[in-house]
N, C-alpha and C positions, 0 to 999 in steps of 0.2 A: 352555196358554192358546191359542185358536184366533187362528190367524194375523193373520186381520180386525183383531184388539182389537189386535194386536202392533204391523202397521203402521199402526192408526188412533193408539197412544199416540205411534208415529216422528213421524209427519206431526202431528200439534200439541203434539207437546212436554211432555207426560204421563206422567214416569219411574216415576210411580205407579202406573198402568198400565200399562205394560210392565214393573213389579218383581211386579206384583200388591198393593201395599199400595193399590190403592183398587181396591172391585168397580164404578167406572160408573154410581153410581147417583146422585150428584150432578146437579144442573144444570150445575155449572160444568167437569163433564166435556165435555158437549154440545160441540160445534165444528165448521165449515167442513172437510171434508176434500175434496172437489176441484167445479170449475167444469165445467158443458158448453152446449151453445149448439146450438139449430138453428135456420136461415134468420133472423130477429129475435128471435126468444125465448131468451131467456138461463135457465139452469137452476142452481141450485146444490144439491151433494149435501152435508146435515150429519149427522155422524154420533150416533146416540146408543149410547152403548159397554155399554149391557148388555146381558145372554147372554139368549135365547132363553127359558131357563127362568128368570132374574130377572123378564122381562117378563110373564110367562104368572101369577106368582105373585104383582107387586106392582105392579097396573095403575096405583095412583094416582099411583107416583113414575113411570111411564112417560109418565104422562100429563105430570106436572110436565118430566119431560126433552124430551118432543114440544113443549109450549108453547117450552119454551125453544128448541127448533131453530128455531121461527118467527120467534121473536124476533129470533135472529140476524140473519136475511137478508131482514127489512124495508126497503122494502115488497118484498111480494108478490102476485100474482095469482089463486095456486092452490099448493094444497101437497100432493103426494103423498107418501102412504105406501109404504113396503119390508117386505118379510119378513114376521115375526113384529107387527110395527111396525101392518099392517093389521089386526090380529085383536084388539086389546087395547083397551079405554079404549072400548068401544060399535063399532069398527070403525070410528072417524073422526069419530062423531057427536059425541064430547067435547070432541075436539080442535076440531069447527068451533064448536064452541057458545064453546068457551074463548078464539077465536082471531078469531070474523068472519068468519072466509076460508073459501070453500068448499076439504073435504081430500075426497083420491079415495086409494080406497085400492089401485087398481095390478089390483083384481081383474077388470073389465071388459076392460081389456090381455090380462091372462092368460087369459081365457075363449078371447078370441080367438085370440090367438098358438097355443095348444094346438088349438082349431076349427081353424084350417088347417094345423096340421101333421098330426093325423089325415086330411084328407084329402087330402093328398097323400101318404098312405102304405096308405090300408086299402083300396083296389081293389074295392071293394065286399064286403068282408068287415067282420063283426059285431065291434062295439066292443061294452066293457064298460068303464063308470067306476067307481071304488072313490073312496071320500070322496063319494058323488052328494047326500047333506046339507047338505052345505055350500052357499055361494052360486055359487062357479065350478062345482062339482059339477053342480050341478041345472042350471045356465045349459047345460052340456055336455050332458048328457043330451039336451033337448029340441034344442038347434042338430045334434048327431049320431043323432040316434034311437038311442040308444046304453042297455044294460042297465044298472038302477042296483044297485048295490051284488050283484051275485049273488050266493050263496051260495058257487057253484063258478066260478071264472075258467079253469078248464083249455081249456074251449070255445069261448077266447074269444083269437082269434090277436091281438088289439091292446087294451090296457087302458089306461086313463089314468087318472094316479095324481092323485090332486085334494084329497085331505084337507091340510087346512091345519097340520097336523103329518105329520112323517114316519114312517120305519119301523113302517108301519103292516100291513106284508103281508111273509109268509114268502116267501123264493123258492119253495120246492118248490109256495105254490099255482097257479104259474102253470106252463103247458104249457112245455118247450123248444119253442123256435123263435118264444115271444111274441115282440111290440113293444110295450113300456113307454114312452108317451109322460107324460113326469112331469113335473108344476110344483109337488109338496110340496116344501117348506122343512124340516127337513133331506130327503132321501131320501124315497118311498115305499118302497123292497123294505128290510128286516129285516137285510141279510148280502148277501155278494157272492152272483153270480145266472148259473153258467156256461148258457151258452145261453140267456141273454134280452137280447133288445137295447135299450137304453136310451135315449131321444131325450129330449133337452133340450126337454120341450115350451114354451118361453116366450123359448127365445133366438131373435133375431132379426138379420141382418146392418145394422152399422151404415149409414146409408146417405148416400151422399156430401154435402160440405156439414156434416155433424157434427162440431162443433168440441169440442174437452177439454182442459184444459191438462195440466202436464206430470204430478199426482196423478191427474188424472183418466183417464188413459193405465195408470195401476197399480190403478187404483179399477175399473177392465174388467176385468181380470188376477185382481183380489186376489176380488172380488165379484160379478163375472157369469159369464159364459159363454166368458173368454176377449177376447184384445185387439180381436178384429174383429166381437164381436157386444156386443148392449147386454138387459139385459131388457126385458122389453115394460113393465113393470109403472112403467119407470124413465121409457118415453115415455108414458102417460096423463096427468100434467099438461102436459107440451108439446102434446100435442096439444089440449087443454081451448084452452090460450090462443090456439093455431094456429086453433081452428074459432068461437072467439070464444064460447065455452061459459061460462056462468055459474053453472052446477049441476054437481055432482060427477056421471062418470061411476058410479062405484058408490061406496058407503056403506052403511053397516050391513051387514044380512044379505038385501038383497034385490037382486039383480039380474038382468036378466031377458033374455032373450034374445035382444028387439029392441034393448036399451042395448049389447048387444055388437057386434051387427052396423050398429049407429049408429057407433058406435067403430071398427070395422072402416072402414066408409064416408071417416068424419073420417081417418082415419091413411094411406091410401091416397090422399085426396085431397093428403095434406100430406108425399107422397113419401115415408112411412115404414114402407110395407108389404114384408115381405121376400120 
């Protein structure tokens, strides 16, 4: 059973869950699992406990679990989506339709966050993105002038991994001495990968002033990038409420490459660029 689900049944209380006698897909699984906060806007993280591939195969009860996480933590502002979470139910379009509330699903975060860390690594050498279909895909493409989906990646000293599913790519296609800048959920590369370097393309330094309580402190740990970074995908509705934004950064399958570098703009002004 993956860790997530292990300390998500700890933290509220779910023996059923952490024995395996329920797979998650209840509403009543749904639950608060930690608090975080920047400058006036308060954030709360709820969990819905079903695995990746429950989600992918049974969108209607994910949908019924997403309404329910909204419900919880009424009122709300803005409600962003995580993970697998963004890709299911229309890409957020269901949930806003079923909810009111504009939902952003974390992808225009992630365009960005990955945009700057390619370029602060490729020296003017030639990017290649794999997943370039997708909506962070394409968004990357056009903001990097970067080759979409190539046939062969060996010629390509920096890739960034972007399909909305992972283990999508063998090691052996890529040259020794790559840089894999990845934001697939699980993994892009197939197998371990000696001689390719791996960069968290979506983590970001948390930045002073960020408040989290004492779950939310394990909730870094257990689910992002580590206790001192947060995902980007995790500040896109803070920042929505920060820029006084009343339309979802991204939704569905369209976004575009000025929405990212609007996003860009907004997050940097609201001291959250790393």
């Amino acid at each position: 059973m993956p860790l997530a689900r292990q300390v998500y049944a700890l933290r509220t209380g779910r023996p059923g869950l952490l024995l395996g006698r329920r797979d998650g897909t209840s509403p009543d699984d749904v639950s608060v699992i930690a608090r975080v906060g920047y400058r006036d806007v308060e954030g709360v993280i709820v969990g819905v406990p079903m695995l990746p591939s429950q989600l992918l195969a049974d969108q209607e009860t994910a949908l019924r679990s997403m309404t329910r996480a909204v419900q919880v933590i009424q009122p709300v502002d803005v409600v962003g989506l995580g993970s697998v979470l963004s890709v299911v139910a229309g890409r957020g379009t269901a949930l806003q339709e079923a909810t009111g509330i504009p939902v952003t699903t974390g992808n225009a975060a992630t365009a960005w966050a990955a945009w700057q860390a390619v370029e602060r690594l490729r020296a003017g050498r030639e990017v290649a993105v794999v997943g370039a279909r997708g909506s962070v895909g394409r968004a990357l493409v056009e903001l990097l002038g970067a080759a979409a989906d190539p046939p062969d990646l060996r010629p390509f000293p920096v890739v960034v991994g972007a399909h909305t599913t992972g283990g999508t790519v063998d090691p052996s296609a890529l040259a020794p001495g790559t840089t894999l800048v990845d934001v697939a959920l699980p993994a892009t590369l197939s197998g371990p990968a000696p001689g390719i370097t791996v960069v968290p393309g979506e983590r970001l330094p948390l930045p002073p002033g960020y408040r989290r309580d004492l779950w939310g402190h394990l909730f870094h740990v257990v689910a992002g990038y580590g206790h001192g970074h947060v995902y980007a995908c995790l500040l896109e509705p803070l920042v929505a409420v920060l820029a006084g934004r009343k339309t979802p950064w991204a939704q569905g399958r369209t976004l575009t490459a000025a929405t990212v570098r609007a996003f860009g703009e907004a997050c940097t002004a609201a001291g959250l660029a790393g």
